[in-house]
DSSP file (Angstrom, degrees, kcal/mol; ACC not computed):
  #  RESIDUE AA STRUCTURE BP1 BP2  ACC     N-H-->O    O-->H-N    N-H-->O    O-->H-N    TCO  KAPPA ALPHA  PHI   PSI    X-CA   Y-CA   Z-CA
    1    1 A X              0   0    0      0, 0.0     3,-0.0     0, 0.0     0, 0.0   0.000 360.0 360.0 360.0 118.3   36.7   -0.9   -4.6
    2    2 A X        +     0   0    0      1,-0.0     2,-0.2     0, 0.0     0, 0.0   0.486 360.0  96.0 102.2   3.4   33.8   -3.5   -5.0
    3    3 A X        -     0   0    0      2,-0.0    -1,-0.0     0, 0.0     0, 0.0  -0.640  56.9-152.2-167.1 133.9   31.4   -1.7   -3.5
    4    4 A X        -     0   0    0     -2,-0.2     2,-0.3     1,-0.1     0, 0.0  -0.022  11.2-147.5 -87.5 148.4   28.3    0.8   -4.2
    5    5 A X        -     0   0    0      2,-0.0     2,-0.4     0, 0.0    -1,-0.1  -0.788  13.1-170.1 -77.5 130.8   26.8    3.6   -2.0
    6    6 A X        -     0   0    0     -2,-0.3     2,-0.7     2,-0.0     0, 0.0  -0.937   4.2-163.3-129.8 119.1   23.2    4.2   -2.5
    7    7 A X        +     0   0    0     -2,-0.4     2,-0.3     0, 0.0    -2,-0.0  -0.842  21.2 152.0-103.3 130.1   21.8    7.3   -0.7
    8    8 A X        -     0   0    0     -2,-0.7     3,-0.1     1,-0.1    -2,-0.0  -0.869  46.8 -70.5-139.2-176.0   17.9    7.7   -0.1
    9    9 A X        -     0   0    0     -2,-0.3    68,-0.1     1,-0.2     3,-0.1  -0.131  65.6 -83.6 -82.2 171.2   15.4    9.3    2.1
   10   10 A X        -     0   0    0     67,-0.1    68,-1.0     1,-0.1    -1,-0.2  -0.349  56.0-103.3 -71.2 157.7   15.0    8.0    5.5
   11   11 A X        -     0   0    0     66,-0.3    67,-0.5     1,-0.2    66,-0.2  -0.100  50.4 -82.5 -81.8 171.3   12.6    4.8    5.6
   12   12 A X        -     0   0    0     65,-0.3     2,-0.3    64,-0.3    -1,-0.2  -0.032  52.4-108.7 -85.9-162.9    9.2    5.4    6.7
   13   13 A X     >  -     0   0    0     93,-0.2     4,-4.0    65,-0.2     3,-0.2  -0.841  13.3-119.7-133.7 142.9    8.7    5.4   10.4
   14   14 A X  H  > S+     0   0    0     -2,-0.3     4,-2.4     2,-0.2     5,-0.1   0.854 115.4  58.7 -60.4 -29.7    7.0    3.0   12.5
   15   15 A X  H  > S+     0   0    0      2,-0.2     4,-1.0     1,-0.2    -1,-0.2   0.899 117.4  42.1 -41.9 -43.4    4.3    5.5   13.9
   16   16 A X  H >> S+     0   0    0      2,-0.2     3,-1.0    -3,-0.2     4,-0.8   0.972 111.7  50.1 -68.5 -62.6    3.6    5.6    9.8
   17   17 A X  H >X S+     0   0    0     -4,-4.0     4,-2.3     1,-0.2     3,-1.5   0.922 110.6  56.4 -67.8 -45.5    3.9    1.8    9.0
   18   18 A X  H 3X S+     0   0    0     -4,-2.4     4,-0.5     1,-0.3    -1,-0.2   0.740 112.7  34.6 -51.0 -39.3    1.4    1.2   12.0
   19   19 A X  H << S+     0   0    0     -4,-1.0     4,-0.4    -3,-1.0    -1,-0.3   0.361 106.3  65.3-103.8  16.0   -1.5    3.3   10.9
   20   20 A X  H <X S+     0   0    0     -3,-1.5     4,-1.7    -4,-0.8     5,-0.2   0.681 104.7  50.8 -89.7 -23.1   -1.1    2.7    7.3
   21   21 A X  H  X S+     0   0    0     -4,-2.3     4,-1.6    -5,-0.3    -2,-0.2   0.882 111.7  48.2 -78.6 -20.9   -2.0   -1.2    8.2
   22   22 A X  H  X S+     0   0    0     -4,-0.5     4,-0.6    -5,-0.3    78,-0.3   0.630 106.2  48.2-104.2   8.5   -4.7   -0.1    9.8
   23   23 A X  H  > S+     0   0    0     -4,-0.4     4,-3.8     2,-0.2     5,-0.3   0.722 115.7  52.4 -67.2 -44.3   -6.1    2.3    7.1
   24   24 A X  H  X S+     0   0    0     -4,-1.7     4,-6.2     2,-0.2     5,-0.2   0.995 110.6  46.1 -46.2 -67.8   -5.4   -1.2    4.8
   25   25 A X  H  X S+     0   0    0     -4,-1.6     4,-3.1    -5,-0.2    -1,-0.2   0.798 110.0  55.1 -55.9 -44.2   -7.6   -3.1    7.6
   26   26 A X  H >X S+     0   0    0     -4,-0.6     3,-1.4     2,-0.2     4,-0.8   0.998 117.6  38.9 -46.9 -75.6  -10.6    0.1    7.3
   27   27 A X  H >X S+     0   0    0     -4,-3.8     3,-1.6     1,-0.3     4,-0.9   0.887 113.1  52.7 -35.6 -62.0  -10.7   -0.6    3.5
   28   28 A X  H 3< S+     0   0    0     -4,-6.2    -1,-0.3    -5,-0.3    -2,-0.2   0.826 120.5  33.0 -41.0 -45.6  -10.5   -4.1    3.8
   29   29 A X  H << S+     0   0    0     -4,-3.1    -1,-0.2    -3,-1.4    -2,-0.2   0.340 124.1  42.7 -96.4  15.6  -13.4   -4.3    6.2
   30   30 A X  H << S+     0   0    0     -3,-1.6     2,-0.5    -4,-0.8    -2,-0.2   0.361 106.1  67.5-127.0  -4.6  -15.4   -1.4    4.9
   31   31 A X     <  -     0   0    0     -4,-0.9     2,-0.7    -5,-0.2     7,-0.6  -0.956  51.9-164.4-156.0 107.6  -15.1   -2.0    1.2
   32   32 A X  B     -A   37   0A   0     -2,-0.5     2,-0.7     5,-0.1     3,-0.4  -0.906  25.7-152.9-108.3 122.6  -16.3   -4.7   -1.4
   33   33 A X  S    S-     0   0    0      3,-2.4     3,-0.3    -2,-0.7    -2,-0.0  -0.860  73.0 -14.6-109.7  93.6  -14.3   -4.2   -4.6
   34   34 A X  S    S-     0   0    0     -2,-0.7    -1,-0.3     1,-0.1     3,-0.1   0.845 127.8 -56.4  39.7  54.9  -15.8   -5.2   -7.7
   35   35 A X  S    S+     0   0    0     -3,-0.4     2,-0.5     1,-0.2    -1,-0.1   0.527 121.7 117.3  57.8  36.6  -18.5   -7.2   -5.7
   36   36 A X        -     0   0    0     -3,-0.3    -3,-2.4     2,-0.0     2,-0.5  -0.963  61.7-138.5-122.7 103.6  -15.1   -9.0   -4.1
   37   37 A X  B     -A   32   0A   0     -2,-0.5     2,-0.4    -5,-0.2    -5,-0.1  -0.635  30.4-168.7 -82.1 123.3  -14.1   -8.8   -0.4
   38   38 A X        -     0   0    0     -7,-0.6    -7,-0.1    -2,-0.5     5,-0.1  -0.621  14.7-118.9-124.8-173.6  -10.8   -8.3   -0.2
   39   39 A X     >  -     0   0    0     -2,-0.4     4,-0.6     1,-0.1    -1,-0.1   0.009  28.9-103.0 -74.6-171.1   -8.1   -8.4    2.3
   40   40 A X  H  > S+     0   0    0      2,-0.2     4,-1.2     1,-0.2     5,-0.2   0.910 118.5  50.2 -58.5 -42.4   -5.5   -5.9    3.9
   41   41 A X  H >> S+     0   0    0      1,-0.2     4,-1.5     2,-0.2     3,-1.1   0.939 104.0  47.7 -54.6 -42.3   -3.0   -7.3    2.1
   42   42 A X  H 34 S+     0   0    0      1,-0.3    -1,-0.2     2,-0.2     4,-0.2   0.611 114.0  54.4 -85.6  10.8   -4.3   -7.4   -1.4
   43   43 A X  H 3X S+     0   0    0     -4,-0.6     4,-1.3     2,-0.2    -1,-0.3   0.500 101.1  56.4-100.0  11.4   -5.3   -3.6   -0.9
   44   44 A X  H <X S+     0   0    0     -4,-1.2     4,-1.8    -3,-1.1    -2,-0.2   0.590 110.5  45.8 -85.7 -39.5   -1.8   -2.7    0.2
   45   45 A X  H  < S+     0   0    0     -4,-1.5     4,-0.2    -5,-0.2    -2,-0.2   0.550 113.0  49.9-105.2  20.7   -0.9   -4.2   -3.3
   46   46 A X  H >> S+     0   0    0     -4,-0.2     3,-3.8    -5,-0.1     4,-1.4   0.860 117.9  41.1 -68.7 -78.7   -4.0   -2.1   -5.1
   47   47 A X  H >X S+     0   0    0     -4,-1.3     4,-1.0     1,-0.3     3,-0.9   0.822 117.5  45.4 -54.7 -58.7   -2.7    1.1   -3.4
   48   48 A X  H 3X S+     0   0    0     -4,-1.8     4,-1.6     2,-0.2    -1,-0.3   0.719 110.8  55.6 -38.1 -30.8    1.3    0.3   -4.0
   49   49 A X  H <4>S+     0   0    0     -3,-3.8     5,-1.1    -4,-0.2    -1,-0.2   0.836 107.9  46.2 -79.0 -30.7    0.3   -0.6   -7.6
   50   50 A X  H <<5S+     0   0    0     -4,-1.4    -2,-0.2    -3,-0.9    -1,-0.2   0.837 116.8  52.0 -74.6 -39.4   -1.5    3.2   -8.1
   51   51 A X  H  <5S+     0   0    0     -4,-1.0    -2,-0.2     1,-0.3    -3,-0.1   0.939 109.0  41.2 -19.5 -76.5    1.8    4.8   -6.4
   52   52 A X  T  <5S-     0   0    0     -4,-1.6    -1,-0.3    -5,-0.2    -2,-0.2   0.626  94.1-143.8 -87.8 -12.4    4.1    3.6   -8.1
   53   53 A X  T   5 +     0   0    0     -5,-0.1     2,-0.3     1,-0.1    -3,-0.2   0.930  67.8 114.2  65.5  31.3    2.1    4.0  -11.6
   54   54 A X      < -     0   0    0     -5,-1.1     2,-0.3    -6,-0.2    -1,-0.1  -0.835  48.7-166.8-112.8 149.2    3.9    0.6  -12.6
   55   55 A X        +     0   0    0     -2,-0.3     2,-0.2    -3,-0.1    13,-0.0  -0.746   9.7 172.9-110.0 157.9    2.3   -2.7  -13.2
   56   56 A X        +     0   0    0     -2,-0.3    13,-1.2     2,-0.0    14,-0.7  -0.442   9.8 153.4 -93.7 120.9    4.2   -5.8  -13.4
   57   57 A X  E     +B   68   0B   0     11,-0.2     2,-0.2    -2,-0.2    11,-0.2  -0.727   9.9 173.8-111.9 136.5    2.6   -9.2  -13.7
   58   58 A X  E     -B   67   0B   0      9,-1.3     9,-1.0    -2,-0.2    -2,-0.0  -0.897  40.0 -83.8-152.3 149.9    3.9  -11.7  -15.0
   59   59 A X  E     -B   66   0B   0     -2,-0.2     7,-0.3     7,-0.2     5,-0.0   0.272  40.9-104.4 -63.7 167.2    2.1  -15.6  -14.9
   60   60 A X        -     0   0    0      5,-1.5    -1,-0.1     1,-0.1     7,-0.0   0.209  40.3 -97.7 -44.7 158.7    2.2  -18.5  -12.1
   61   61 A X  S    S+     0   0    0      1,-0.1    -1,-0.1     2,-0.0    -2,-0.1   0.701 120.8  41.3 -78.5 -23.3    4.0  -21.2  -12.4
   62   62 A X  S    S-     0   0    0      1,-0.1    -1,-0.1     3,-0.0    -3,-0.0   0.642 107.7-113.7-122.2  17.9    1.5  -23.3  -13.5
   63   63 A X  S    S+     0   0    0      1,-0.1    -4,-0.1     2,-0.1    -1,-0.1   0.454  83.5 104.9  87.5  -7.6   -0.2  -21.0  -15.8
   64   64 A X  S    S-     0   0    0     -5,-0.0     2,-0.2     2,-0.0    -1,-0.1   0.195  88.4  -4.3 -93.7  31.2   -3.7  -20.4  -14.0
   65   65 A X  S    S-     0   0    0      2,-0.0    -5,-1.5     0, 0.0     2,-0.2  -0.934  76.0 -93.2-164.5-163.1   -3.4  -17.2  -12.7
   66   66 A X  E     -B   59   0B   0     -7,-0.3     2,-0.6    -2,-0.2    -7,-0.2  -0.941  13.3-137.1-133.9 175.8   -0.7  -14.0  -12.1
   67   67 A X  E     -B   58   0B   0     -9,-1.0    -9,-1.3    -2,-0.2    -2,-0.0  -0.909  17.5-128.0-141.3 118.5    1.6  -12.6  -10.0
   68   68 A X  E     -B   57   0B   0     -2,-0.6   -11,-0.2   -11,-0.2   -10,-0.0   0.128  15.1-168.2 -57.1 135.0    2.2   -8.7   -8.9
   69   69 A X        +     0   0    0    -13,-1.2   -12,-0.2     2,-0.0    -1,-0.1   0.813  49.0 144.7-100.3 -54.1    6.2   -8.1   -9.5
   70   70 A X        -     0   0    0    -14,-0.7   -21,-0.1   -25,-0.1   -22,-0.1   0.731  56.8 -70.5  16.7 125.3    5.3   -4.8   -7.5
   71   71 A X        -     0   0    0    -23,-0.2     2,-0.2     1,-0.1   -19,-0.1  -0.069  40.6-127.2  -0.3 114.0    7.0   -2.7   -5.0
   72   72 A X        -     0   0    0      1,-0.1     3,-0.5     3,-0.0    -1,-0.1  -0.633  16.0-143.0 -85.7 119.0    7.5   -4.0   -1.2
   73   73 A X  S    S+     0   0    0      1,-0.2     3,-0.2    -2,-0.2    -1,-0.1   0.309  90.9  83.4 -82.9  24.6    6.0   -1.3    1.1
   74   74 A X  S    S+     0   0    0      1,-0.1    -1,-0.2   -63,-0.0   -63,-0.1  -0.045  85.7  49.1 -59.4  -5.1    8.8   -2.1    3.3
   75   75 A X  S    S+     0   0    0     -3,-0.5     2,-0.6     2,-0.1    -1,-0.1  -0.148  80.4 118.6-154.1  30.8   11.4    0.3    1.5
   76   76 A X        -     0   0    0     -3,-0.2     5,-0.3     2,-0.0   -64,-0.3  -0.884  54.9-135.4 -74.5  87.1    9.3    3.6    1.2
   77   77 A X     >  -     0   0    0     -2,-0.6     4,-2.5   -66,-0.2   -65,-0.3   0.293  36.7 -72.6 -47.6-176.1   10.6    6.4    2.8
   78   78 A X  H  > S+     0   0    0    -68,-1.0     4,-2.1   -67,-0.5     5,-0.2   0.681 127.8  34.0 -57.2 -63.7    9.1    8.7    4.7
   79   79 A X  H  > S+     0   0    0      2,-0.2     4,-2.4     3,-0.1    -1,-0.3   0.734 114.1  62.1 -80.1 -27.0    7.0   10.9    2.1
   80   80 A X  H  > S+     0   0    0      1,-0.2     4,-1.7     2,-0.2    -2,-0.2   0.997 106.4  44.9 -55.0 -61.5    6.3    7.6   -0.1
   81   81 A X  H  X S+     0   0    0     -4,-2.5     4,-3.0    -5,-0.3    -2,-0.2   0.958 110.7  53.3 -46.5 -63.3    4.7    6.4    2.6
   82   82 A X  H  < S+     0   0    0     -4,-2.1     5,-0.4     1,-0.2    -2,-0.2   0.983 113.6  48.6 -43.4 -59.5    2.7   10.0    3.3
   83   83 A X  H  X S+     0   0    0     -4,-2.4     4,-2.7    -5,-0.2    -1,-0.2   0.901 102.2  53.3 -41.3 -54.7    1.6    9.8   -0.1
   84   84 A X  H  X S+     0   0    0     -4,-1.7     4,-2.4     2,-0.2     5,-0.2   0.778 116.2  50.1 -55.0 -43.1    0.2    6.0   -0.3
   85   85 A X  H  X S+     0   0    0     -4,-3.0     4,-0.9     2,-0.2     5,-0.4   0.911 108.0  46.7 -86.7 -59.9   -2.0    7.3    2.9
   86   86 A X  H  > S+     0   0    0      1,-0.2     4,-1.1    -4,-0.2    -2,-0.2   0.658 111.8  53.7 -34.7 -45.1   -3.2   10.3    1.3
   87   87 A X  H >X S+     0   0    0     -4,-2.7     4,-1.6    -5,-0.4     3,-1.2   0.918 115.1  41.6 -40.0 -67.3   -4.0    7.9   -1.8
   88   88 A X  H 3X S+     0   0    0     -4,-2.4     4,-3.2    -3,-0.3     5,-0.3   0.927 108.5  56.4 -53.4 -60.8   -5.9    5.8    0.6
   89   89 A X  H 3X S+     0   0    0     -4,-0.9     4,-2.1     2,-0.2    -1,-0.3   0.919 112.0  52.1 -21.2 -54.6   -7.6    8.7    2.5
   90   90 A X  H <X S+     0   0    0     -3,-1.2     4,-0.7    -4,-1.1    -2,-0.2   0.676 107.4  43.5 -84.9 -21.7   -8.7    9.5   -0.8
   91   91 A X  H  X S+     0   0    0     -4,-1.6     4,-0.8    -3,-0.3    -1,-0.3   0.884 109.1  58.0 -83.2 -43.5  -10.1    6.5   -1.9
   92   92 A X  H  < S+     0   0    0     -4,-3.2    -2,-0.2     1,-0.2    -3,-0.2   0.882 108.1  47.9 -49.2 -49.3  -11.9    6.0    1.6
   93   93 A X  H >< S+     0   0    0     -4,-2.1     3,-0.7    -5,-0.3    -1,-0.2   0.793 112.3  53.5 -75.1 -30.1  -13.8    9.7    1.1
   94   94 A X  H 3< S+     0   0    0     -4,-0.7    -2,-0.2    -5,-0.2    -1,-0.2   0.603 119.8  30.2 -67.9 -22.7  -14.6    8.3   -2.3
   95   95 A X  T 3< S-     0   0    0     -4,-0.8    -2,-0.2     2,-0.1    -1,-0.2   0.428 104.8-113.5-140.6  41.5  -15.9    5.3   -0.8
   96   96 A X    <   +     0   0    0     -3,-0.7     2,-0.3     1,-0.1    -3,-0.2   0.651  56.8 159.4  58.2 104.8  -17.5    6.3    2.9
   97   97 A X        -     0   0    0     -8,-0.1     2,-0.5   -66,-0.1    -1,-0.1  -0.565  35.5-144.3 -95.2 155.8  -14.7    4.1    4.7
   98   98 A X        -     0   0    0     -2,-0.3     2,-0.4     3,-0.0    -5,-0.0  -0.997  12.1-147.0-118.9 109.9  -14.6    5.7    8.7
   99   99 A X        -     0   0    0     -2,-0.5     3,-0.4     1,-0.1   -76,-0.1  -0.939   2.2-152.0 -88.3 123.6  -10.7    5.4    9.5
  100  100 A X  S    S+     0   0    0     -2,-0.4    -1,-0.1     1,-0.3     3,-0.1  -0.010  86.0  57.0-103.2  14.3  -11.0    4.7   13.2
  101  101 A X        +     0   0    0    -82,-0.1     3,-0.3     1,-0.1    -1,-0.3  -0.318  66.4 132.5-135.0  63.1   -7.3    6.4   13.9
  102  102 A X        +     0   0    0     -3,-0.4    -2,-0.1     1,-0.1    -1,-0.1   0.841  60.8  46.7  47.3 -93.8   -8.3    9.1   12.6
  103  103 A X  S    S+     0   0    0     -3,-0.1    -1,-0.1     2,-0.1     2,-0.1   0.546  90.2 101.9 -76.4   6.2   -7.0   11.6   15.2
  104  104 A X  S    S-     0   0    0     -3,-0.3     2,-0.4     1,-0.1    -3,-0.1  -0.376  73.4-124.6 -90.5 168.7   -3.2    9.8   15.5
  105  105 A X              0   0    0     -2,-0.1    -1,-0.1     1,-0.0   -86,-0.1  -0.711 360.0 360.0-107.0 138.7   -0.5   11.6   13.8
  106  106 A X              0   0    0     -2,-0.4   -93,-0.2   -88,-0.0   -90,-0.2   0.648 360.0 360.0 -94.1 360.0    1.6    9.3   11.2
């Protein structure tokens, strides 16, 4: 009494979380984005935002800019995570990026 079960898939795996930051890092350093270099991070919250098919933004606190409500890629499972790198994979071949792990298994 007072308190919920939530079952989901197993979280993604470190093997996973380890080369999806350095697919992030490929982009990031391979990749100028509307004539803007940007970092791993803010292409972790490109790719998460294309996942998840969601946007929410909603403005700053002081009203000059906004701020991604978005997914944590910290609570993916296992195939969420396989997806977000295929998405990225797919963006990469779309934009010559060389992913330099390549041959590791995720």
């Amino acid at each position: 009494d007072g308190t919920r079960v939530e079952f989901k898939q197993v979280k993604r795996s470190l093997p996973q979380n380890s080369r999806f930051w350095a697919m992030l890092t490929d982009v990031a350093t391979q990749v100028r984005w509307h004539d803007m270099k940007l970092s791993a991070d803010d292409w972790k919250l490109i790719f998460m935002a294309s996942l998840k098919k969601e946007m929410r933004i909603v403005p700053n606190l002081d009203g000059t800019g906004f701020v991604n409500l978005g997914a944590s890629s910290s609570d993916l499972s296992v195939s969420e995570m396989g997806d977000v790198m295929t998405l990225i994979e797919m963006f990469g071949a779309q934009h010559g990026v060389r992913f330099y792990d390549e041959g590791k298994a995720a």
